[in-house]
N, C-alpha and C positions, 0 to 999 in steps of 0.2 A: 686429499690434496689434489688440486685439480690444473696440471699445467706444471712446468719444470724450466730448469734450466741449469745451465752446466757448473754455475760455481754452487748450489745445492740440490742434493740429493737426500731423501729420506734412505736410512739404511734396511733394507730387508730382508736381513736376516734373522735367523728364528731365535736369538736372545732377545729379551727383553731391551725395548729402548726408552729410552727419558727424553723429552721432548719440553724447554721452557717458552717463557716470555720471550728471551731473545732469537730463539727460532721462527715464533712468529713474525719478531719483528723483521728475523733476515726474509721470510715469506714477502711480507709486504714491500720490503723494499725492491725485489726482485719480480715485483707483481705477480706474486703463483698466487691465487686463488685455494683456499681451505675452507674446512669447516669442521668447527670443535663440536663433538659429543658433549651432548649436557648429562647431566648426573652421572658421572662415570666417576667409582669408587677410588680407581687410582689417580684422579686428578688433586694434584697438594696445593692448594691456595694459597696463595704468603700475600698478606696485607702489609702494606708500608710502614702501619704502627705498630707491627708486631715483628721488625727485620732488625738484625743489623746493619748498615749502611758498610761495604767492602772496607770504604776508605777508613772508615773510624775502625772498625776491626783490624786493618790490615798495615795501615799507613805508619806507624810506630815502629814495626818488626823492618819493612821497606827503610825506611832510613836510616833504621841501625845497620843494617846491611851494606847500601848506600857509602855511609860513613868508615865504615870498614875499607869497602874496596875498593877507597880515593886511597886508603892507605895501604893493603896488602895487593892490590889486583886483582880484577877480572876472575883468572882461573882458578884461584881461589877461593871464592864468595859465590860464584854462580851456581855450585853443587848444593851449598848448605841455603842457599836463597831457595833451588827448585825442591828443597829437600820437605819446605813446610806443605808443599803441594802435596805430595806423596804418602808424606805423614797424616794428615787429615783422610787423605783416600783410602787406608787401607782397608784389606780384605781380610775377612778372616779365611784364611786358607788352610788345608788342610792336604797335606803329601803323601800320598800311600801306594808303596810300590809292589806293583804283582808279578809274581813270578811262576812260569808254567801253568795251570789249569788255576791260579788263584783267580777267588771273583769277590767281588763287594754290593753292596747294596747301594744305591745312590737314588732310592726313589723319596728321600729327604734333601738329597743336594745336587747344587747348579756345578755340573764339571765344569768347570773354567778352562783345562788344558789338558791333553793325552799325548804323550810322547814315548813312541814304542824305542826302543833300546834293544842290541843285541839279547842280552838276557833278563832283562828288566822293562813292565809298560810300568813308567811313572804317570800318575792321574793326579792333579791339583783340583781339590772343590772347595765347594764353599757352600755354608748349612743356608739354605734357602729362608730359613727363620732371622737370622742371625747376620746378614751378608756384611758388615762392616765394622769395624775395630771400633769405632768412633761417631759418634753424631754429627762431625762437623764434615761428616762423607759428602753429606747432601750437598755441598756447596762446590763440590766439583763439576758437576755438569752444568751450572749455572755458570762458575767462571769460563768453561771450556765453552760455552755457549757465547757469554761475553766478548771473550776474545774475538773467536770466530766473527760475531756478527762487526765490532771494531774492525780487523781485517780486509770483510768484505766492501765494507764502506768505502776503503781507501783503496782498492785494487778497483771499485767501479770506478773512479775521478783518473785510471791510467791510459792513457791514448793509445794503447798498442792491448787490447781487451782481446784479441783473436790469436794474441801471441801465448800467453798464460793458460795453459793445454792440464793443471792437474793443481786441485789444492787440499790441501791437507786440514788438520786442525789448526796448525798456528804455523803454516806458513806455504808456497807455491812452485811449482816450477813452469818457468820462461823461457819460449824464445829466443827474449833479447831480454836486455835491462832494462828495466822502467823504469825512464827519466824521470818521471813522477815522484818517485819513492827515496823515502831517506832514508839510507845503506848507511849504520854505523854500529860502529861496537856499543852505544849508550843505548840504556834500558827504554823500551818504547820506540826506538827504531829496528827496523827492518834490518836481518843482518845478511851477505853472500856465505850461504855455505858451502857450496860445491857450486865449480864452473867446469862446463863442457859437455859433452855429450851423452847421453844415456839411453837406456831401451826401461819404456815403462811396459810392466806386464801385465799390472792391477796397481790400485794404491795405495795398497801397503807392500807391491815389490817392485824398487827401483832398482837398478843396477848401471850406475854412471861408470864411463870408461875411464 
C-alpha cells in the first residue's frame, strides 16, 4: 500500500489479517494507492454467480426482528439481533489452565488470549487447522468490511472532518457533533454513546470521564 490516511490504516500486527473487496474500495475512495499480488494461495475469489446476495440471506431474520421490537422494545431485540453475528463467528476455542511449572504444546495452535492470574495462566487457542465452528465464519470480515466502508462514506460528506480524531469498526469519536449525521435509536442510524470528555491511549483503550 502506498500512501495512508487517518480514517484507514492497515493493522500490523503479527496475527494473521483478512483483507476484502470492500477494503479496496475504502483504498480507492480515500486515494491510497495499492497493489494486489497475483497468484497468491491465500487469495478466496467469490464470483457473483456463485454468492449469496446479504439481503436475500439476511433480510427475513431483519424483519422478524424488526417486528418484534415495534412490539417488545429495543433493549430487548438488540442482544438476540447482535447475537446471529456472533453465532456464525465462532471460534473453536479451547481453555487450558496452567498451574506452577505446567507447559503445553501449542505448535498446532493460534493462542488467541494469555491471562496470568494469581495462581493460575489461563491460555485460550484455537486448532490452526480447524479455526471456526461454522462455514458461515467467512462472512464476518466481509460484513465488518461493509460496514466500515458504508460508514466511512458518510463521515467523508461531514464538514467538521478535523474534528473526528479516532474510528473504530462501526463507529467514531468527535470533537463536536456532526450536523451531518442522523443520531437516532432506529436501525441504520448513527447512534450517541457517550458524551464528554476522555483520554484516548490507543484504539482499543478509551477511558471517558
Amino acid at each position: 500500500m502506498l500512501g495512508s490516511h487517518k480514517f484507514y490504516k492497515l493493522n500490523k500486527s503479527k496475527k494473521a489479517q483478512w483483507y476484502t473487496h470492500h477494503d479496496l474500495n475504502i483504498m480507492k475512495l480515500l486515494n491510497i494507492e495499492y497493489k494486489i499480488k497475483q497468484n497468491v494461495t491465500n487469495a478466496l475469489l467469490y464470483y457473483a454467480n456463485d454468492c449469496l446476495r446479504g439481503n436475500k440471506t439476511f433480510q427475513p431474520f431483519v424483519k422478524y426482528m424488526t417486528d418484534l421490537e415495534n412490539v417488545t422494545g429495543k433493549e430487548y431485540i438488540k442482544p438476540i439481533r447482535n447475537a446471529l453475528w456472533g453465532f456464525m463467528s465462532l471460534k473453536n476455542k479451547n481453555v487450558i489452565r496452567l498451574k506452577g511449572s505446567d507447559t503445553i504444546d501449542v505448535s498446532d495452535l493460534f493462542v488467541d488470549n494469555i491471562v496470568n492470574n494469581k495462581n493460575v495462566t489461563v491460555v485460550k487457542t484455537v486448532e490452526t487447522s480447524n479455526i471456526f465452528k461454522y462455514s458461515w465464519a467467512r462472512c464476518s470480515i466481509f460484513l465488518t468490511a461493509y460496514c466500515r466502508f458504508q460508514m466511512i462514506k458518510i463521515i467523508l460528506q461531514c464538514p467538521n472532518l478535523d474534528d473526528i480524531i479516532l474510528i473504530n469498526t462501526d463507529g467514531f469519536i468527535s470533537k463536536t457533533i456532526q450536523p451531518h449525521l442522523v443520531i437516532s435509536p432506529n436501525i441504520g442510524d448513527f447512534k450517541l454513546k457517550t458524551q464528554g470528555g476522555c483520554i484516548i491511549h490507543n484504539s482499543n483503550n478509551v477511558v471517558f470521564k
